[in-house]
N, CA, C and O atoms as a GROMACS GRO file, in nm:
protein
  256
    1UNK      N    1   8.688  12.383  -5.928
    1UNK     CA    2   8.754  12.293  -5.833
    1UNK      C    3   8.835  12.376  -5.736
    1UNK      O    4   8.878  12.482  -5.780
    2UNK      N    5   8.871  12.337  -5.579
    2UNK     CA    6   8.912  12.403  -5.486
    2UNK      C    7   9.041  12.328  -5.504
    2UNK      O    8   9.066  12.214  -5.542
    3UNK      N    9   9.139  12.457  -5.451
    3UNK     CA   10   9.272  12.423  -5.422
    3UNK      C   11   9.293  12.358  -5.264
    3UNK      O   12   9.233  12.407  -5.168
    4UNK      N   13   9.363  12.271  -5.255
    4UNK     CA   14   9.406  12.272  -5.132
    4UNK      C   15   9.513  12.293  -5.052
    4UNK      O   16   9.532  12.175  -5.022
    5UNK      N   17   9.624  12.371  -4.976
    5UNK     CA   18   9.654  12.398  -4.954
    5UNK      C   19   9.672  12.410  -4.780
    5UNK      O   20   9.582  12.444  -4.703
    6UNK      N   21   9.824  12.368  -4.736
    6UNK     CA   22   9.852  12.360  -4.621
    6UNK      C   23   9.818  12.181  -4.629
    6UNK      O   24   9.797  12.092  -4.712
    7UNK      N   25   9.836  12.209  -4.433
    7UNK     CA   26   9.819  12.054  -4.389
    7UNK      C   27   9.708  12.026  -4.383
    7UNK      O   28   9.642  12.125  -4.351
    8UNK      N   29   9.625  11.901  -4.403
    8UNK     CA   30   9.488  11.823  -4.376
    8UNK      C   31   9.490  11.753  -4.310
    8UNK      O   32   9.603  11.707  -4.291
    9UNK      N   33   9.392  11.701  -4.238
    9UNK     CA   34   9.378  11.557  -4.156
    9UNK      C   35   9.316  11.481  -4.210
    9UNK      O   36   9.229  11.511  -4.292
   10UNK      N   37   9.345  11.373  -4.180
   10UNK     CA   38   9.273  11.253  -4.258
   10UNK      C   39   9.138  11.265  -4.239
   10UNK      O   40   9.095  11.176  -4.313
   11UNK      N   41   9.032  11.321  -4.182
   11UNK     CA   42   8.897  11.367  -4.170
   11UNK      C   43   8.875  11.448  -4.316
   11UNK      O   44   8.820  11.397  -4.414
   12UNK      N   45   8.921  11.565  -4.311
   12UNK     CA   46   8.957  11.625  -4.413
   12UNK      C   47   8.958  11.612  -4.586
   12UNK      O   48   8.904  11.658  -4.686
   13UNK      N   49   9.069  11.510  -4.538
   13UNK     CA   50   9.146  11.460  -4.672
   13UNK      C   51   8.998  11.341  -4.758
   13UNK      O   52   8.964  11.330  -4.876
   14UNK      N   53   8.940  11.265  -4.609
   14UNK     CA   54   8.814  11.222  -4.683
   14UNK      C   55   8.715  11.237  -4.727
   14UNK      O   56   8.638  11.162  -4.787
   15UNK      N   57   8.710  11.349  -4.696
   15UNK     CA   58   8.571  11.387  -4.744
   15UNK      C   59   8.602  11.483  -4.890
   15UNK      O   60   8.515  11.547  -4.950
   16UNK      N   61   8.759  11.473  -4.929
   16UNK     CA   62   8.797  11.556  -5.047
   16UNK      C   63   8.728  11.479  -5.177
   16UNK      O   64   8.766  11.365  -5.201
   17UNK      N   65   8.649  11.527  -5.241
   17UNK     CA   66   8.566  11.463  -5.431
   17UNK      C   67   8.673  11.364  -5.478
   17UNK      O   68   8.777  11.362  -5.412
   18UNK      N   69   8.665  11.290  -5.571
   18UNK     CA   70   8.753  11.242  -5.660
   18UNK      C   71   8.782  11.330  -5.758
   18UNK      O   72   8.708  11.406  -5.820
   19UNK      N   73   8.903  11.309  -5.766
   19UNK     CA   74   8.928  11.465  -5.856
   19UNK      C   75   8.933  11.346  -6.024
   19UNK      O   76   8.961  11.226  -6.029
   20UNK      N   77   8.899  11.430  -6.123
   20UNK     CA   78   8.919  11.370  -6.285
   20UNK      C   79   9.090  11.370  -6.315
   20UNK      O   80   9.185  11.449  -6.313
   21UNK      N   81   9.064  11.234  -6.344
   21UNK     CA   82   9.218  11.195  -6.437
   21UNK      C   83   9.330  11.142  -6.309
   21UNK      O   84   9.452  11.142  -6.321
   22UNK      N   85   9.253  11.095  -6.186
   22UNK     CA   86   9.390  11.067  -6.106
   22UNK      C   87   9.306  11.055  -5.973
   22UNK      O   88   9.187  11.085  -5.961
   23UNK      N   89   9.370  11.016  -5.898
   23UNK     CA   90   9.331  11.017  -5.739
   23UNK      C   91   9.398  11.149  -5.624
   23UNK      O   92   9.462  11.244  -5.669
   24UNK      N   93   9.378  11.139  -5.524
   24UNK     CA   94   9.454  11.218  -5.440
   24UNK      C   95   9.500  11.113  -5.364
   24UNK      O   96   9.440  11.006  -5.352
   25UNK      N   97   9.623  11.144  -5.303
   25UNK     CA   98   9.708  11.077  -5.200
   25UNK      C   99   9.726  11.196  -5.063
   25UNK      O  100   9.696  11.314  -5.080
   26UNK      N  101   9.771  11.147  -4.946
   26UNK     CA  102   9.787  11.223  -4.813
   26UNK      C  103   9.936  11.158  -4.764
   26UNK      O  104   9.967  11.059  -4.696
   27UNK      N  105  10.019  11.272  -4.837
   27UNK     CA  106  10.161  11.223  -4.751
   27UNK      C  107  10.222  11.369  -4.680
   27UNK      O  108  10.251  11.483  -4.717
   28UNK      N  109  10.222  11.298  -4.571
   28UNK     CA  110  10.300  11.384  -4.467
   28UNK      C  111  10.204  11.500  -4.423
   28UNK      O  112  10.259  11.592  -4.363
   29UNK      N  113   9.989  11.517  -4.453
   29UNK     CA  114   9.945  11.632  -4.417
   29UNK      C  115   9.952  11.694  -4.560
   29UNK      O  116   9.900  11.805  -4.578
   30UNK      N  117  10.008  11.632  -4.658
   30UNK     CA  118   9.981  11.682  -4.754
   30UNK      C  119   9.919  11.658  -4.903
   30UNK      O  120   9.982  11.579  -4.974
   31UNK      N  121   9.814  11.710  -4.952
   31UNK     CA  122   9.745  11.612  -5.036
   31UNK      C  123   9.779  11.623  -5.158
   31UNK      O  124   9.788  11.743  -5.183
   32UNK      N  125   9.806  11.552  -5.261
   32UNK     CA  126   9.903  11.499  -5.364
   32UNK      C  127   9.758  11.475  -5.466
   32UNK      O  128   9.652  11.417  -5.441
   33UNK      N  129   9.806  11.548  -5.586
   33UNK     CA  130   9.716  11.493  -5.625
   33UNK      C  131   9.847  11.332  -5.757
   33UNK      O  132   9.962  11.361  -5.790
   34UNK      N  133   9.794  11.222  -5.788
   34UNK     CA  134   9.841  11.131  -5.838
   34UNK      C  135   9.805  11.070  -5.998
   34UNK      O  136   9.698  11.014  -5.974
   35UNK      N  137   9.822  11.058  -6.090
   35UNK     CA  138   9.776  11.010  -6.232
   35UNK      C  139   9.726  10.847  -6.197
   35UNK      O  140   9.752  10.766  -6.108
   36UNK      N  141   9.649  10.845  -6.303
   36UNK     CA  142   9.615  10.678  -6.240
   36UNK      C  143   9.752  10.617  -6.350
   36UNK      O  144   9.816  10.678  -6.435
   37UNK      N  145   9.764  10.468  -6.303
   37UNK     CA  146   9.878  10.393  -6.359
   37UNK      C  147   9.871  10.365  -6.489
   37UNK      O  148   9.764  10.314  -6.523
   38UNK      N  149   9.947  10.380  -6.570
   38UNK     CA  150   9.946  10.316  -6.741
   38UNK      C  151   9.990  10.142  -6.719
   38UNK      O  152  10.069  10.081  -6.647
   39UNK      N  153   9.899  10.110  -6.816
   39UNK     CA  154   9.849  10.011  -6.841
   39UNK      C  155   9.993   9.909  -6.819
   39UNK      O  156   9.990   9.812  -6.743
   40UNK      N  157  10.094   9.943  -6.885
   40UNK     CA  158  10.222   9.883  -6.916
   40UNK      C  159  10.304   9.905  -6.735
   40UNK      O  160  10.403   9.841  -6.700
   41UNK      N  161  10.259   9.971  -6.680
   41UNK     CA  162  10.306  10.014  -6.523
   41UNK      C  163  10.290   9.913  -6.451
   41UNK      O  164  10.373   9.845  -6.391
   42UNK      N  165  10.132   9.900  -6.462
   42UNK     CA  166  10.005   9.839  -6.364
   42UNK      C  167  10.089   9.700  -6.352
   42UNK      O  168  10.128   9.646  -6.248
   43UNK      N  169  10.112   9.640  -6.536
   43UNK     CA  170  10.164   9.495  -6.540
   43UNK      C  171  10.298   9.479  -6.481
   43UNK      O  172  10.332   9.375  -6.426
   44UNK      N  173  10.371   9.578  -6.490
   44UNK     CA  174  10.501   9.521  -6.441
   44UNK      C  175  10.504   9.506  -6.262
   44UNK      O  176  10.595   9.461  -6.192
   45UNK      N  177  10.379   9.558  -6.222
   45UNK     CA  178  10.359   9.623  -6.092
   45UNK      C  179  10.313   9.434  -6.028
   45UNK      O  180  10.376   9.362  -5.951
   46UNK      N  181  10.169   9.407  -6.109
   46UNK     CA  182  10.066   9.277  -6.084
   46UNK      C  183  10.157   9.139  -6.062
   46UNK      O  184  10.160   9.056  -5.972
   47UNK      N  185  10.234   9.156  -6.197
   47UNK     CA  186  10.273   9.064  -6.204
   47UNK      C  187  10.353   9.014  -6.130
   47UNK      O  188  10.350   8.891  -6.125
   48UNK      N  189  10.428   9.068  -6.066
   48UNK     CA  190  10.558   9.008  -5.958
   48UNK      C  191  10.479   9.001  -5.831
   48UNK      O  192  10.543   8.933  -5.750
   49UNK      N  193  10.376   9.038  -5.785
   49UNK     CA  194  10.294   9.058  -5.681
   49UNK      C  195  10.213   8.973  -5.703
   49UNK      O  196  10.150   8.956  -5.599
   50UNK      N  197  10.170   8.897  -5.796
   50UNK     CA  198  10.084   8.766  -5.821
   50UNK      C  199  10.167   8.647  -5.744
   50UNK      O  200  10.134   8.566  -5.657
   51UNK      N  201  10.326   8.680  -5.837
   51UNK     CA  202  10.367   8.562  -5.788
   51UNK      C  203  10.394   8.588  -5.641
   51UNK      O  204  10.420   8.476  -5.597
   52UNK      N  205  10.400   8.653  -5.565
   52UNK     CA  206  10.461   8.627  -5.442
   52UNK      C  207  10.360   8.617  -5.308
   52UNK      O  208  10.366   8.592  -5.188
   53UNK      N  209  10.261   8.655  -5.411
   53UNK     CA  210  10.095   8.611  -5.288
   53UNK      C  211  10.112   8.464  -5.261
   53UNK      O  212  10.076   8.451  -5.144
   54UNK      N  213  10.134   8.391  -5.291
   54UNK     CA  214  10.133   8.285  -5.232
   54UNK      C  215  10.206   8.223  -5.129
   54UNK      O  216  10.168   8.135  -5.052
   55UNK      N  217  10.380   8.311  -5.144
   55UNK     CA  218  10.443   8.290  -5.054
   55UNK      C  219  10.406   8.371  -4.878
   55UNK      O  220  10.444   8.340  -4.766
   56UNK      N  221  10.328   8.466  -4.922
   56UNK     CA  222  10.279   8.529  -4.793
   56UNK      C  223  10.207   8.496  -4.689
   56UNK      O  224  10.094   8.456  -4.720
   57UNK      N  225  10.228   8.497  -4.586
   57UNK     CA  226  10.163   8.452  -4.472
   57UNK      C  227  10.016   8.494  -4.439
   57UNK      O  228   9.991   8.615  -4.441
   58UNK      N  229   9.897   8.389  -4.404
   58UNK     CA  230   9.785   8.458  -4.470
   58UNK      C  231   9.738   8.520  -4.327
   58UNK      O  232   9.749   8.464  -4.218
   59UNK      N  233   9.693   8.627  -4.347
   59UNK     CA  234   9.595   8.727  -4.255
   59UNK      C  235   9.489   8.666  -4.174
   59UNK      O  236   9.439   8.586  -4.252
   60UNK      N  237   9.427   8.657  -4.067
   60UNK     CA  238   9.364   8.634  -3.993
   60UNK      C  239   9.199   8.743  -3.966
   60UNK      O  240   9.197   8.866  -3.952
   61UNK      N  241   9.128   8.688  -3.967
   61UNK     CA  242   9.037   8.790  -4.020
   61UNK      C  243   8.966   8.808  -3.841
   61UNK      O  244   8.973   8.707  -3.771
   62UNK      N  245   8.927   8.890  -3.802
   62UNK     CA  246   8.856   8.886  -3.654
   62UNK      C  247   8.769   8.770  -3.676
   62UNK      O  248   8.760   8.703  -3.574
   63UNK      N  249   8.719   8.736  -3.749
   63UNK     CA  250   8.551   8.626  -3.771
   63UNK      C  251   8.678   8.497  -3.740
   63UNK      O  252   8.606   8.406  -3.700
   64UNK      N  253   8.810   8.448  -3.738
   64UNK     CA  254   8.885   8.317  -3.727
   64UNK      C  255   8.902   8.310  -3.586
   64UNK      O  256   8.960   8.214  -3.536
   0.00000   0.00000   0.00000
């Protein structure tokens, strides 16, 4: 596996593999690699975000 190092561009940064055990992120030019979420995370994450989808104003799609 290649290191990466320095700044990237988002050109770059996409065409980077999926790396095993986690994703990469791009903050600031710089690529991060990230763990995926534990299970007990994910829920405390879903759940308050379930409830508040409804209060949100809904998106407009180009096809409306």
């Amino acid at each position: 596996m290649s290191t990466v190092t320095g700044l990237v561009t988002f050109e770059e940064f996409d065409k980077l593999p999926d790396p095993p055990g986690g994703r990469y992120e791009l903050h600031h030019g710089q690529v991060v690699l990230m763990p995926f979420r534990k299970f007990l995370h994910a829920m405390v994450q879903d759940v308050p975000a379930d409830l508040l989808k409804p209060l949100a104003p809904r998106q407009r799609s180009c096809n409306d």
